[in-house]
C-alpha distance (Angstrom), angle and dihedral (degrees) to the residues before:
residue distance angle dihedral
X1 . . .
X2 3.92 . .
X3 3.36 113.8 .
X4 4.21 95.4 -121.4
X5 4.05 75.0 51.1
X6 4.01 88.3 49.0
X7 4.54 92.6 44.2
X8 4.38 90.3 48.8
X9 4.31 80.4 46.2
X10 3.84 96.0 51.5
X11 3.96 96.4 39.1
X12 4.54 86.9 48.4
X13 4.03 88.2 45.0
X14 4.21 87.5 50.7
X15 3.17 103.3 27.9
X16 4.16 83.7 86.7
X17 3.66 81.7 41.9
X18 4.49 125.1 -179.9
X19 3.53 122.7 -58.7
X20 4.04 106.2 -79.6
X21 3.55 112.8 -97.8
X22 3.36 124.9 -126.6
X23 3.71 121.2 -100.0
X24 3.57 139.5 153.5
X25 3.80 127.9 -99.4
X26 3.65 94.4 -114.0
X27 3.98 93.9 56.3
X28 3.53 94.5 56.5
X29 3.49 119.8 109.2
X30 3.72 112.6 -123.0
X31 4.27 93.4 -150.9
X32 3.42 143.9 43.3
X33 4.29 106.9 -63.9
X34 3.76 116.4 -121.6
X35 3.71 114.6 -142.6
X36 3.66 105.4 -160.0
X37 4.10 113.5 -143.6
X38 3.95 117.3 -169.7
X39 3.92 84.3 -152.2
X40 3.60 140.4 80.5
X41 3.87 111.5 -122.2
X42 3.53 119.4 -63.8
X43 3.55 106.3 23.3
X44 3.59 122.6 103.4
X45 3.66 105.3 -84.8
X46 4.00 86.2 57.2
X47 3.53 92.4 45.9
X48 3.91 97.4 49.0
X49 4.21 85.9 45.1
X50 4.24 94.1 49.3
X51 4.00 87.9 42.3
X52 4.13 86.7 62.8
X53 4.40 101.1 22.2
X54 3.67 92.7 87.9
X55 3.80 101.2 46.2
X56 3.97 91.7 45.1
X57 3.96 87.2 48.4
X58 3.97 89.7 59.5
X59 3.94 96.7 36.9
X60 4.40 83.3 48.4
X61 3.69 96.7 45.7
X62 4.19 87.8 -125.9
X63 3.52 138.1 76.4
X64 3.92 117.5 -85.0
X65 3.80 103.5 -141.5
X66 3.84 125.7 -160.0
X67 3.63 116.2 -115.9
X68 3.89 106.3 -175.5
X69 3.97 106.0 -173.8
X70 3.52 100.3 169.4
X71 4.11 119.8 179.6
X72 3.83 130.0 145.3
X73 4.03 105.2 -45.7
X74 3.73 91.7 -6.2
X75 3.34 96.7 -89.0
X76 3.80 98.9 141.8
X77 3.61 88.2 62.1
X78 3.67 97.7 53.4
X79 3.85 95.7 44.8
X80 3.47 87.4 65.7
X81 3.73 98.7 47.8
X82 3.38 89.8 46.5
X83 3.92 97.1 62.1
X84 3.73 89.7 31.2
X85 4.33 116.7 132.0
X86 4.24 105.6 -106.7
X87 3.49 88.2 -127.7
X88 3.79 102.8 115.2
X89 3.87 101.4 -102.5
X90 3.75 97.1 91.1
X91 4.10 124.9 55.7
X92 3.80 134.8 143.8
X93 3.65 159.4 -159.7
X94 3.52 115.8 -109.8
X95 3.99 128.9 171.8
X96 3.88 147.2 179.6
X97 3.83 86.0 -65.4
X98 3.19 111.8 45.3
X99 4.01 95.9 44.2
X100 3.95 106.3 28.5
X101 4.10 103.6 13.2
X102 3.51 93.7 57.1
X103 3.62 105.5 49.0
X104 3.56 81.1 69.6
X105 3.66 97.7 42.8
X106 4.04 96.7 58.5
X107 3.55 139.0 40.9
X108 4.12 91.3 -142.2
X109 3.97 124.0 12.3
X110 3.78 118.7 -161.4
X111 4.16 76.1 -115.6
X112 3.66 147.6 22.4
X113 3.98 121.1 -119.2
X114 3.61 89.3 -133.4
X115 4.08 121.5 24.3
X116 3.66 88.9 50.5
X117 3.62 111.1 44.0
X118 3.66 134.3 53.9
X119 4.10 113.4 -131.4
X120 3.91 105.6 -132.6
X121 4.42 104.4 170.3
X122 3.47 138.2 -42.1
X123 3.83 107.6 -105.9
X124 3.99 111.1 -169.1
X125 4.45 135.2 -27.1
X126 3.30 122.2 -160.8
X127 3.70 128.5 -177.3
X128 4.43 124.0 -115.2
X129 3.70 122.0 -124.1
X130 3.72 132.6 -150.3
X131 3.53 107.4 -110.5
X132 4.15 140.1 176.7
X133 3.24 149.2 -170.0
X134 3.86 106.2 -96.1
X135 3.31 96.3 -130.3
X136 3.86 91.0 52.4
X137 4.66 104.1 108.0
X138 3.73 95.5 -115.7
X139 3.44 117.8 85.0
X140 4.32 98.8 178.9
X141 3.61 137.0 18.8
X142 3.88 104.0 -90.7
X143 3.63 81.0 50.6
X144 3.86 98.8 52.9
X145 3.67 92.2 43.9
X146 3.85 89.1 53.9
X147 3.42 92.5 55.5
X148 4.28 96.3 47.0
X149 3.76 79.9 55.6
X150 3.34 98.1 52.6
X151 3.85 98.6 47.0
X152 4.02 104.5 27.8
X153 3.64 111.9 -150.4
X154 3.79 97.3 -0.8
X155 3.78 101.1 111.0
X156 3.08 123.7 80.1
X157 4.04 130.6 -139.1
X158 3.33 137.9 -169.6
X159 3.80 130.0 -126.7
X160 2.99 135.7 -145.6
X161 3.70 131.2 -175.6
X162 3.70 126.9 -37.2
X163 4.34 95.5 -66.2
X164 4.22 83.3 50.2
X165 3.80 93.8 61.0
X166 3.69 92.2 39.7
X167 3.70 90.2 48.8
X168 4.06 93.0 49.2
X169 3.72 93.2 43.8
X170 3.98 99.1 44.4
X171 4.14 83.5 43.2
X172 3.58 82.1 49.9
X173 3.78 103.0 48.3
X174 3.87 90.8 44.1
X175 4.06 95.3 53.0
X176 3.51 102.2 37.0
X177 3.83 101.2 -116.7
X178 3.51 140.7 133.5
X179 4.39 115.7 -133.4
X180 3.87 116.5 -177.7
X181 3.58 96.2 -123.2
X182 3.88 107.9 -132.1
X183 4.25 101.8 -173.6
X184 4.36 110.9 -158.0
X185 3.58 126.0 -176.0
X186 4.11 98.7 -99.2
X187 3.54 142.6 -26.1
X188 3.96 93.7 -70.9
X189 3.74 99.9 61.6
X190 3.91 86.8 41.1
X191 3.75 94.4 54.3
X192 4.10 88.8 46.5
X193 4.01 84.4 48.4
X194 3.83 92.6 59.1
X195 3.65 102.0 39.8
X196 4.04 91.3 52.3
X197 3.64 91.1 43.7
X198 3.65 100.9 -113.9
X199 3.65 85.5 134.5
X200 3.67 131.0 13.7
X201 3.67 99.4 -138.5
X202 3.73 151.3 33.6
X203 3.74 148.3 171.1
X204 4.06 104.2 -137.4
X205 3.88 137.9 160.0
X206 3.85 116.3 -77.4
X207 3.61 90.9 -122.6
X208 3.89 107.4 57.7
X209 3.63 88.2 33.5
X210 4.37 91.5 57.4
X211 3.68 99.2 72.9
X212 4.36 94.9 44.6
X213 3.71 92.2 51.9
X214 4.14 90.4 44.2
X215 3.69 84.0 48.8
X216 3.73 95.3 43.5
X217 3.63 91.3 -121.4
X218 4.06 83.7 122.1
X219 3.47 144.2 11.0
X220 3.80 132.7 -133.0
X221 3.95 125.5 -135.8
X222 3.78 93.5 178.4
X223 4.11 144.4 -36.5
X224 4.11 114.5 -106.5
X225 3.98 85.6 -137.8
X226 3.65 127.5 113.9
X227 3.56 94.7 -119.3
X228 3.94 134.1 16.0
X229 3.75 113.7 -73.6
X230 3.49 117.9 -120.9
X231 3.71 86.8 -134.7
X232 3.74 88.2 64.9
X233 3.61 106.3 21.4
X234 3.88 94.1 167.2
X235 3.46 96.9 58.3
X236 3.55 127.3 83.2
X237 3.66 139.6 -132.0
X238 3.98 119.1 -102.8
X239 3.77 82.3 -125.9
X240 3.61 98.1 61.2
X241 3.71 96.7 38.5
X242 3.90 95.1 70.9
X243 3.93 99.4 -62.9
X244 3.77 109.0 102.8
X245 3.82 120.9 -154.8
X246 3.56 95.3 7.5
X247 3.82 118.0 141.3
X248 3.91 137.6 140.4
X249 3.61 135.7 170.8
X250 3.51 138.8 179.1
X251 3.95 124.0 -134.6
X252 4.21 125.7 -172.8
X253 3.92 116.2 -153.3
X254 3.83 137.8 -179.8
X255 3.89 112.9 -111.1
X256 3.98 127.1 179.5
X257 3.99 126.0 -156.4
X258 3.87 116.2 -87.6
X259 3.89 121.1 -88.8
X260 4.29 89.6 38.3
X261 3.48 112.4 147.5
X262 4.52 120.9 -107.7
X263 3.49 85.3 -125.6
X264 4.08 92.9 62.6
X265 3.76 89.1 35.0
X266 4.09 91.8 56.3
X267 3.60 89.9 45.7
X268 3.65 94.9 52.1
X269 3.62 92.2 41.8
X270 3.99 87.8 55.8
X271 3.35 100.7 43.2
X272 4.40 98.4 51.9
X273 4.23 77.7 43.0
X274 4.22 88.7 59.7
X275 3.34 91.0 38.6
X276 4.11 99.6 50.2
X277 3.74 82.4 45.2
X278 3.65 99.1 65.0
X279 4.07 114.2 101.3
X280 3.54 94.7 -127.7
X281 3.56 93.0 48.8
X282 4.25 93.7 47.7
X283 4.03 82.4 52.6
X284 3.32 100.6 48.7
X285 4.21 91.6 44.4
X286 3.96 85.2 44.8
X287 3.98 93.2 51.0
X288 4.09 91.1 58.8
X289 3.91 87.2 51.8
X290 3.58 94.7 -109.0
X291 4.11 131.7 138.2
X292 4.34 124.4 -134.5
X293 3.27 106.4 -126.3
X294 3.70 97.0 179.7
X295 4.09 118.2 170.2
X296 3.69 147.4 130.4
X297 3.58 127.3 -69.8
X298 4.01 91.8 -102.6
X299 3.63 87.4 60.0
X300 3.43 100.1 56.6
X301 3.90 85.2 39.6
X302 4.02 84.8 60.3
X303 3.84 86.1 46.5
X304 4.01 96.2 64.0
X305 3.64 94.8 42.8
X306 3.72 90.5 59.2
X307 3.82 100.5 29.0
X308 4.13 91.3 44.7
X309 4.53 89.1 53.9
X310 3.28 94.8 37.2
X311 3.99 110.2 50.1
X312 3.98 85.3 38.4
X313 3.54 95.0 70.7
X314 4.43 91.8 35.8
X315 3.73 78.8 64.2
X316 3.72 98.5 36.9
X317 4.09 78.9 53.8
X318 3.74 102.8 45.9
X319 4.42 86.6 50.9
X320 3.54 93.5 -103.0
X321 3.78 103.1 164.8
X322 3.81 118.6 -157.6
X323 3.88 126.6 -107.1
């Protein structure tokens, strides 16, 4: 499925949308919502944000528009949430990056992951793959690792987002190799930056990656999961190809601004619940390669506090010095 295939899918599926839920007059917002994507279109973020826009629209009473800031590790995107008014026009898509990654990645962000956003629901997570350019020698893992080690620092891979660098420089750290880091602004441009050659490698979400390795477009040394995906059943993980204990995912998750009321937060949290619930909807998330991970805002509230800890000190392991 093509991903302008995929978009005409999500808005048919939600254009019936859940049943409304019930809300009082005063929490409804009185314009347009903005739902704040630290992407550029098409990459995961986006898709996780369009899979839910249409069924919060109905359930609001106003359109839910896409706003797709993207910049290096999304953090645009979440500076504006972050200082956004709690009064129901503003939400946004956040991820493993953007609220666990980069606390990691920087000494000071224009925001923190937890003071100044309020968790609504996990949405999706899918895992990242190991992909190259197919013109790149190496045709498997043990084969691309060779050839780091025989030219250190002489290939180049792409970036993106916060959980791409982490990914590269834990994979790094744990099989003694030097990457020329190339950062881009997203998974899109990263993807186009492999295919042409600009870079031989990358580390990029199973589900865009699927149909340019079917097509030939790419080729896969190994998913980041810790099992096979069903997507790619043939391919194995990093973990069992030599690398031991390696394993990264990539989750997407409603959040709303600071000082919003439970009330809205419960609602929103039902209504993205109803709407990952439908059949059509589990299909369609299923057919990109991706998992539901619906819950409750205390769950992905547990989530950070172990995710934030525990990828801290991965990085503080692998030598990953702070912006």
């Amino acid at each position: 499925m093509n991903r302008s295939s995929c978009w005409m899918l999500i808005i048919a599926i939600c254009a019936a949308g859940p049943a409304a839920a019930a809300q009082s007059g005063s929490e409804m917002p009185t314009r347009a919502v903005r739902l704040l994507v630290p992407s550029p279109p098409g990459g995961p973020s986006d898709f996780a944000g369009r899979l839910i826009a249409p069924g919060l629209g109905e359930a609001l009473g106003q359109n839910v528009v896409i706003d797709a800031r993207q910049s290096v590790n999304g953090i645009l995107s979440m500076e504006i949430a972050a200082h956004a008014a709690p009064d129901g026009a503003t939400l946004s898509i956040g991820n493993v990056g953007t609220h666990v990654m980069n606390v990691g990645l920087y000494r000071k962000l224009p925001y923190d992951p937890v003071r100044d956003f309020v968790p609504v629901g996990r949405i999706i997570s899918a895992g990242t793959a190991l992909v190259a350019n197919p013109k790149f020698a190496p045709n498997n893992y043990r084969e691309f690792i060779a050839a780091a080690k025989k030219d250190p620092g002489k290939i180049n891979i792409a970036i993106a987002g916060a959980n791409g660098q982490v990914g590269t420089d834990v994979l790094k750290s744990m099989a003694g190799i030097r990457l020329n880091n190339v950062p881009y602004k997203g998974s899109s441009p990263s993807e186009l930056a492999v295919m042409s050659g600009e870079v031989e490698v990358s580390l990029l979400s199973i589900p865009i990656i699927t149909p340019y390795v079917k097509s030939g477009r790419m080729k896969v040394f190994g998913v980041t999961t810790a099992k096979r995906s069903p997507m790619l059943p043939e391919v194995p993980t990093i973990a069992e190809s030599g690398l031991d204990g390696y394993e990264f995912g990539n989750w997407h998750a409603l959040f709303a601004p600071p000082g919003t009321p439970d009330s809205r937060v419960r609602m929103l949290n039902r209504v993205i619940v109803k709407i990952l619930e439908r059949p059509e909807i589990r299909e369609l998330v299923l057919a990109r390669g991706s998992e539901i991970v619906a819950g409750s805002p205390e769950e992905l509230a547990a989530v950070l506090k172990r995710d934030i800890p525990k990828y801290k000190k991965l990085m503080v392991d692998a030598g990953i010095v702070p912006q």
